[in-house]
C-alpha positions as CSV (number, residue, x, y, z in Angstrom):
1,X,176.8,242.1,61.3
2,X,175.5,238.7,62.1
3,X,178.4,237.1,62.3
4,X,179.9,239.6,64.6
5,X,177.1,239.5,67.0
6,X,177.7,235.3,67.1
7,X,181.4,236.7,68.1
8,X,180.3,238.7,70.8
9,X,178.0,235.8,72.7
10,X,180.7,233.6,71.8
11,X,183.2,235.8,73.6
12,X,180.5,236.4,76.3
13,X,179.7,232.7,77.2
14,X,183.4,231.9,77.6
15,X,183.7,234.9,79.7
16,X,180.9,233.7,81.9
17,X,181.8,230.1,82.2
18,X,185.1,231.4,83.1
19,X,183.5,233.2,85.8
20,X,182.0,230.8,86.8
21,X,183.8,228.4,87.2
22,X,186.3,230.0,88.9
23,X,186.2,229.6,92.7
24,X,185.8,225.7,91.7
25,X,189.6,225.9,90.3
26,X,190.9,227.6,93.4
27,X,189.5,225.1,95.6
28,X,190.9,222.0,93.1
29,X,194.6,223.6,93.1
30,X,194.1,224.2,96.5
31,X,193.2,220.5,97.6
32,X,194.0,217.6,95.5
33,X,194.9,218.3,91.7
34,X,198.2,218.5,92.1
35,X,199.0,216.2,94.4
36,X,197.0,213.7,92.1
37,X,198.2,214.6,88.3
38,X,201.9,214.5,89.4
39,X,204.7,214.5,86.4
40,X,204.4,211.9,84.2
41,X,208.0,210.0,85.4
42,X,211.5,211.7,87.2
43,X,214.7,213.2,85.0
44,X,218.0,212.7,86.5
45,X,219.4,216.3,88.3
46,X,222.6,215.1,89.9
47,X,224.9,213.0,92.0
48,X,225.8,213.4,95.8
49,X,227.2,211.9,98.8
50,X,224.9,209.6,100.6
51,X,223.4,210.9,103.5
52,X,221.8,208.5,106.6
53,X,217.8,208.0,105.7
54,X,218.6,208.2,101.9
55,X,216.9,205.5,99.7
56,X,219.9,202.8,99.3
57,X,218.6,201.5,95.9
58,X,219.8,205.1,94.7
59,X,223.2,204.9,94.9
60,X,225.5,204.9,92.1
61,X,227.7,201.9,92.9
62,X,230.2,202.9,90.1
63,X,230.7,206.5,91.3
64,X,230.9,205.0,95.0
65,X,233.8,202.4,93.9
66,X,235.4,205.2,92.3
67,X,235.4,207.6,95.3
68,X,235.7,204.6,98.0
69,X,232.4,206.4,100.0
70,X,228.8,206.0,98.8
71,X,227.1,208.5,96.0
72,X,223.2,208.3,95.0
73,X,221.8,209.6,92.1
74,X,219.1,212.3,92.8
75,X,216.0,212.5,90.8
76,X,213.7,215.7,90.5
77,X,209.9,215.0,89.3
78,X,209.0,215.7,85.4
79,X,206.4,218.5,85.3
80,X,206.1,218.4,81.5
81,X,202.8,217.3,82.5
82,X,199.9,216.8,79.0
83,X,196.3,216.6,79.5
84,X,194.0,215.9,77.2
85,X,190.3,216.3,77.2
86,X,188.2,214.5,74.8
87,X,185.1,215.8,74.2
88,X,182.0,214.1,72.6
89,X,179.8,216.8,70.8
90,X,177.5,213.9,69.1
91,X,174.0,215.4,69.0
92,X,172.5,213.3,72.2
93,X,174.6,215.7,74.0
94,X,171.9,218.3,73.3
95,X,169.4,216.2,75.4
96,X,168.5,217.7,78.9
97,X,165.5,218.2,81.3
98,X,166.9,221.2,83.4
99,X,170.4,221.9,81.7
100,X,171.7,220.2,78.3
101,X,174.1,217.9,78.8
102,X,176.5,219.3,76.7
103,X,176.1,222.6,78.4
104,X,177.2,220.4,81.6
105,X,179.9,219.2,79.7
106,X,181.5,222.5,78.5
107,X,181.9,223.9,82.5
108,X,182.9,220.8,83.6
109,X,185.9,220.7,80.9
110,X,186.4,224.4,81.7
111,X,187.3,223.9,85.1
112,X,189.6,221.3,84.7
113,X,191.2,222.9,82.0
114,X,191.9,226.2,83.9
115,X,193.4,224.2,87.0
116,X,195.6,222.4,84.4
117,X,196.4,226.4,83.3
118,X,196.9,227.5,87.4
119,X,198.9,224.1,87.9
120,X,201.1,225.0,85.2
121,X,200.4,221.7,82.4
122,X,199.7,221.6,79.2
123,X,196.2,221.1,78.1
124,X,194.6,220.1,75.0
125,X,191.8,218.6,73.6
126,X,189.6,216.5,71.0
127,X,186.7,216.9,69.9
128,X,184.7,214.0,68.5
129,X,181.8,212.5,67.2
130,X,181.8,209.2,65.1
131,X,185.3,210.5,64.5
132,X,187.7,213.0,66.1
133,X,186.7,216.2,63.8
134,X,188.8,218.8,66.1
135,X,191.9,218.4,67.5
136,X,194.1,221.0,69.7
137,X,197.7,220.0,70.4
138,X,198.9,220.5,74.6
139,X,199.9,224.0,75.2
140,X,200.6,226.2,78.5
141,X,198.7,229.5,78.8
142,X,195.0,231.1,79.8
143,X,194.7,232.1,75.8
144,X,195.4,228.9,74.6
145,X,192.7,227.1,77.1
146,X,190.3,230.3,76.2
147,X,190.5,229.1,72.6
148,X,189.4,225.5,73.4
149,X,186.7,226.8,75.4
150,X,185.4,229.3,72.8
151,X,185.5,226.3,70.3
152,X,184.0,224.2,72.5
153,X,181.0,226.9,72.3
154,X,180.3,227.4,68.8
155,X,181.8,224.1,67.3
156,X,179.5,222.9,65.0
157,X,180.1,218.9,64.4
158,X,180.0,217.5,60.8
159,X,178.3,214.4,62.1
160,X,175.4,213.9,64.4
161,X,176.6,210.5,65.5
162,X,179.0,208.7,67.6
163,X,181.2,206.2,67.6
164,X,183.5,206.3,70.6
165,X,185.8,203.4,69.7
166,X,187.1,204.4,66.5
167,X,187.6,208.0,68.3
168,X,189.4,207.5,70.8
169,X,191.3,204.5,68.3
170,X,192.4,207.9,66.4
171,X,193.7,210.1,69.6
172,X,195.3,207.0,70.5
173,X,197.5,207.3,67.2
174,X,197.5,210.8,67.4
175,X,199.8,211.0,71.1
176,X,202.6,209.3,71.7
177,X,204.1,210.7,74.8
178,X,202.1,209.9,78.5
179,X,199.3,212.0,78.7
180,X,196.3,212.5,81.2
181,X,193.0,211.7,79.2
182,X,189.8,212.7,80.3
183,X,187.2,211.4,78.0
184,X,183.5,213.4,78.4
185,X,180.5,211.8,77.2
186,X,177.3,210.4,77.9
187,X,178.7,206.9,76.8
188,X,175.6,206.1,74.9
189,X,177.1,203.7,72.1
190,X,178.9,200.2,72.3
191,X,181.7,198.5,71.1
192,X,184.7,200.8,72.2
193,X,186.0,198.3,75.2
194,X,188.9,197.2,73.3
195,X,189.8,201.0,72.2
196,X,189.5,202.3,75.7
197,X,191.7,199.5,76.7
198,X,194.2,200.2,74.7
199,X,194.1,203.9,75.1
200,X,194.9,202.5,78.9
201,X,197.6,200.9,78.5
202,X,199.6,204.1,77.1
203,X,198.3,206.7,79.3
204,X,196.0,207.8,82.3
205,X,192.2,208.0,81.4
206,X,189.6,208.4,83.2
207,X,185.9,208.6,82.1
208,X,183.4,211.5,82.9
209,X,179.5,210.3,82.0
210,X,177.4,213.4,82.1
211,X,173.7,212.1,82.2
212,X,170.6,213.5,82.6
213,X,167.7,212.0,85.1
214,X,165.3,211.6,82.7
215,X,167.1,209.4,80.5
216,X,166.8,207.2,83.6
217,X,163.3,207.1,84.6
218,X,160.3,209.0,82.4
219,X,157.8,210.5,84.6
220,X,154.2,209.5,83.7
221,X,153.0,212.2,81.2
222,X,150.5,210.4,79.1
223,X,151.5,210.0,74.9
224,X,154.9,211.7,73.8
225,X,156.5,211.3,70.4
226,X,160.5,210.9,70.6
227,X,163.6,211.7,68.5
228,X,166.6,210.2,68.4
229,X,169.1,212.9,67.6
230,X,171.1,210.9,66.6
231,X,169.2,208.7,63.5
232,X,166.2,210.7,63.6
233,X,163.8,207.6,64.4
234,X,160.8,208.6,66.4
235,X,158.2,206.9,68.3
236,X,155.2,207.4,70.0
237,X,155.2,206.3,73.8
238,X,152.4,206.0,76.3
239,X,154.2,207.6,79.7
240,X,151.0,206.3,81.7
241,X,151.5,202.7,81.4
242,X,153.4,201.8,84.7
243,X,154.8,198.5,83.3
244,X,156.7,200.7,80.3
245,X,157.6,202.9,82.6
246,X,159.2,200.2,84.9
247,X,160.6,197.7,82.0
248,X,162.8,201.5,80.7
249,X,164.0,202.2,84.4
250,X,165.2,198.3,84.1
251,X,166.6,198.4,80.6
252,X,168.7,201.9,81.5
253,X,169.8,200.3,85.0
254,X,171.4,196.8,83.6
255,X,172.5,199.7,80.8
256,X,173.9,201.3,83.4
257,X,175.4,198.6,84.9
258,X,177.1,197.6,82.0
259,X,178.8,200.6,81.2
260,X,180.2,200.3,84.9
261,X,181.9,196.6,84.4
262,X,183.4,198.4,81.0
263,X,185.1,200.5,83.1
264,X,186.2,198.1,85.6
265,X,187.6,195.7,83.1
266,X,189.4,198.2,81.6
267,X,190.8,199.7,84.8
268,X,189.5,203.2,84.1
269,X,188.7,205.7,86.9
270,X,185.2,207.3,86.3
271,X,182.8,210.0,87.5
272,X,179.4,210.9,86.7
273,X,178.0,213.8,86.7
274,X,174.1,215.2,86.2
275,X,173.5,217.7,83.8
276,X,170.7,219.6,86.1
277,X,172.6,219.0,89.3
278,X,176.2,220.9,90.7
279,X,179.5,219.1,89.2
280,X,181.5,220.4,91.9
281,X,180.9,217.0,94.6
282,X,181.0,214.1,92.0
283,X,184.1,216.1,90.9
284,X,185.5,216.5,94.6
285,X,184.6,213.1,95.7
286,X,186.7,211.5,92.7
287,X,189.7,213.4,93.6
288,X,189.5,212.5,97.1
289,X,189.2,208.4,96.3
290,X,192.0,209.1,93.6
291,X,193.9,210.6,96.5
292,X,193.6,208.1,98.7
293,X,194.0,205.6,96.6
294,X,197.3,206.8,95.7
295,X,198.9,207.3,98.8
């Protein structure tokens, strides 16, 4: 009986988020999603004459010897088109003032995945903590991106930690065609520079921080114990001393900062979203730049 009534709010969450998050997919087919995750290269359809205004570097110059007139090859755009989504579920994604990050997380992946479902692609994803524990391969189809959702929901990782490096190391071995990566986490963890480099060099990636504001600043609230829920190491910290208060906003902003030169060294695209604040104009304003940027 229990385990059918985790079924049924498992079944009911996705139902909701799907809801949702629905008016956010129309507006992303609608503006800039496809024109921004075209094919991933062009397939050869056929030869023709040349016509005036026709790209010259096109034409097939042993067809046009042969025929004594000039011949182009004509291209048509691959839309085999593979996005991934790789999702960190380590426990720090359960930290949130308003709204869990991870909860932020889950809508956020949701959306994308159904305009990768209304745009036609094929959408997967990974799951991952210190090590990719889930993996589902790209498929077409509303069921198919229902199923990653609903896992997405009740997944329950193996490991509290993370280690984004050596996960993203293993999706790296695990594609070998092209593929549109989205990686989602709060990027809390070091070391992974050289992994998300070389993720980059094979395929298009692009980093999605979900933070909260209070891992940014803490509001004066006298004593408070913490957990890392991640290790499990507490501490006990006096919120009312203004110099503590002001040495963590400094520590998290040159953190901050840090994870940003990551980024730009490794020529990764990123947005950040906050888990108690809408998704929808980060997520808008990154397309738009990425638009731009590409035409």
């Amino acid at each position: 009986m229990q385990e059918k009534t985790e079924v049924r709010d498992i079944i009911r969450q996705v139902r909701k988020i799907e809801i949702k998050t629905r008016h956010l997919v129309d507006g992303l087919i609608a503006g800039s999603y496809h024109s921004i995750f075209r094919g991933q290269g062009i397939e050869f359809s056929e030869i023709r004459e040349y016509r005036p205004g026709d790209d010259v570097r096109a034409i097939d110059w042993k067809v046009t010897a042969r025929f004594n007139k000039p011949f182009i090859k004509e291209f048509i755009e691959e839309r085999d088109l593979r996005v991934y989504f790789a999702f960190d579920m380590s426990s720090s994604g359960y930290f949130g003032n308003l709204v869990e990050k991870r909860r932020k997380a889950i809508e956020l992946t949701a959306t994308l995945m159904f305009s990768a479902v209304r745009n036609n692609d094929n959408a997967g994803l990974f799951i991952f903590t210190d090590e990719v524990e889930r993996y589902f391969p790209a498929k077409k189809g509303r069921r198919h991106a229902l199923s990653m959702i609903s896992s997405l929901v009740s997944f329950a990782p193996s490991s509290k930690r993370t280690d984004i490096g050596r996960s993203l190391s293993g999706i790296g071995n695990v594609l070998r065609k092209r593929s549109i990566i989205f990686v989602i986490s709060d990027f809390y963890d070091r070391g992974f520079s050289r992994s998300l480099r070389t993720l980059r060099n094979r395929h298009d990636v692009i980093a999605v921080k979900v933070s909260d504001r209070r891992e940014m600043e803490i509001p004066d609230v006298g004593l408070i114990q913490l957990e890392d829920t991640e290790t499990g190491e507490q501490m006990l910290l006096d919120t009312s001393d203004p110099e503590f208060r002001r040495n963590y906003k400094n520590i998290m902003g040159r953190e901050q900062r840090r994870l940003e030169g990551v980024f730009r060294k490794c020529h990764i695209d990123a947005v950040e979203i906050v888990s108690d604040e809408p998704y929808e104009i980060p997520l808008q304003r990154f397309f738009r730049q990425r638009e731009r940027r590409m035409a």
